[in-house]
One Martini backbone bead per residue (centre of mass of N, CA, C, O) as a GRO file, in nm:
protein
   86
    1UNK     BB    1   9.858   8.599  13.226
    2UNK     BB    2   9.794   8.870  13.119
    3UNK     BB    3   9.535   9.104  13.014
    4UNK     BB    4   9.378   9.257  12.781
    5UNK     BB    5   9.205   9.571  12.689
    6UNK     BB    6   9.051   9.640  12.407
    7UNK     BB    7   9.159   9.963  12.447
    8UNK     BB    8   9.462   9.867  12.310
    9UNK     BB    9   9.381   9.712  12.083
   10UNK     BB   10   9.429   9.765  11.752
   11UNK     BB   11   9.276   9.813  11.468
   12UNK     BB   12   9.271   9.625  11.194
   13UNK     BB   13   9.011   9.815  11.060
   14UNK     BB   14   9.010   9.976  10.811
   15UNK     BB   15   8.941  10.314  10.664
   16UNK     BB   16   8.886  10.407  10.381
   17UNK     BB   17   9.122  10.564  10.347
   18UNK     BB   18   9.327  10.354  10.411
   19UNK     BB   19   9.249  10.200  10.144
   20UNK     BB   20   9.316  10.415   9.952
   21UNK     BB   21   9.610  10.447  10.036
   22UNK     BB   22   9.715  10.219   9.982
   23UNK     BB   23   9.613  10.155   9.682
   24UNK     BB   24   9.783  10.440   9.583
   25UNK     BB   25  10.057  10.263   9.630
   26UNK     BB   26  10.002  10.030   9.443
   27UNK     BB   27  10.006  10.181   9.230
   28UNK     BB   28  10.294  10.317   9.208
   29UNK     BB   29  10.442  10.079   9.213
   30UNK     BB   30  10.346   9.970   8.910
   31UNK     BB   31  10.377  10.198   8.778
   32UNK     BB   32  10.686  10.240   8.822
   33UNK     BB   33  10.784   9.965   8.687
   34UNK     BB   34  10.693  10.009   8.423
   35UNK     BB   35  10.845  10.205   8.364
   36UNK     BB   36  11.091  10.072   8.407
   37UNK     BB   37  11.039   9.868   8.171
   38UNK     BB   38  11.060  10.156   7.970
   39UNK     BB   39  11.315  10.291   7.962
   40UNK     BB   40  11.499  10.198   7.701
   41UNK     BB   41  11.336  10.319   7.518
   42UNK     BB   42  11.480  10.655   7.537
   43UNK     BB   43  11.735  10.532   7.409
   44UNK     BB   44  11.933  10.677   7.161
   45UNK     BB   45  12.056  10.293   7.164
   46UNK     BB   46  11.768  10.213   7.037
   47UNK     BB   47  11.634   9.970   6.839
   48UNK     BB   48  11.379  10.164   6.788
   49UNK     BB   49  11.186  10.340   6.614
   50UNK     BB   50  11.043  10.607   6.623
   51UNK     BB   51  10.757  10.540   6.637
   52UNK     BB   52  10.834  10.316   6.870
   53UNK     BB   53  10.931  10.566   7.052
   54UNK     BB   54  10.634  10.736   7.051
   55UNK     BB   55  10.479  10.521   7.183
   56UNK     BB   56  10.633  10.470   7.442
   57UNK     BB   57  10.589  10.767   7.549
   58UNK     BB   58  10.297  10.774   7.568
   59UNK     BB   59  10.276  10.528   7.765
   60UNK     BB   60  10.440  10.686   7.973
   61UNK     BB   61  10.204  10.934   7.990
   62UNK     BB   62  10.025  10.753   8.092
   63UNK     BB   63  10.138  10.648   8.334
   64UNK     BB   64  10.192  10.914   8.492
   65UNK     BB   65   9.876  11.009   8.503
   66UNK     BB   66   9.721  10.805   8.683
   67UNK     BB   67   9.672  10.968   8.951
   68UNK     BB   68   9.578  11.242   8.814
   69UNK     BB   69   9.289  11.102   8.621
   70UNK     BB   70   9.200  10.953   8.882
   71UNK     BB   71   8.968  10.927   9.185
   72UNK     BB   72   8.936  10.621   9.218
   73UNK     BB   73   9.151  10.339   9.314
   74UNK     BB   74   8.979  10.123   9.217
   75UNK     BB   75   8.940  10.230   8.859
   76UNK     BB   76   9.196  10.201   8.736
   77UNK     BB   77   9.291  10.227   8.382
   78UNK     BB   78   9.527  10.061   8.221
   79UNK     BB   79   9.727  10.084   7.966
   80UNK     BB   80   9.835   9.990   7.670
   81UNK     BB   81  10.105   9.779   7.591
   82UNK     BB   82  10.281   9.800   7.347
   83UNK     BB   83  10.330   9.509   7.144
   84UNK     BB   84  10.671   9.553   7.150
   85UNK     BB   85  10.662   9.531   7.459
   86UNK     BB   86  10.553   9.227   7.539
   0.00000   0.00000   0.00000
């Protein structure tokens, strides 16, 4: 069995960045899920009425928004999602 030298063996310990990438793409998956799960409150032959339409447009473009308004990604705080959508 040959030995491998430290300087061959890959650094399994992330830096910063690194950690910053994962947790942005996990939010992005999150973000996108949610969104994918209110897909249904915009179609013209949804049961819900226009308010409860217009709750859940506001809840999606807060979702869209997620990346774009928090510089940190350790600290983004999810939309609350409507009631109704619970």
């Amino acid at each position: 069995m040959s030995e491998m030298s430290m300087d061959v063996v890959p650094s399994l310990v992330l830096n910063k960045e690194g950690l910053e990438f994962l947790q942005w793409s996990s939010i992005r998956v999150r973000r996108d899920q949610l969104l994918r799960e209110s897909d249904h409150t915009q179609v013209q032959d949804s049961p819900l009425n226009e308010g409860q339409r217009a709750q859940a447009a506001a809840y999606r473009k807060l979702l869209r928004d997620v990346p774009q308004d928090v510089g940190d990604p350790f600290t983004v705080v999810w939309p609350e999602k409507p009631g109704f959508l619970k």
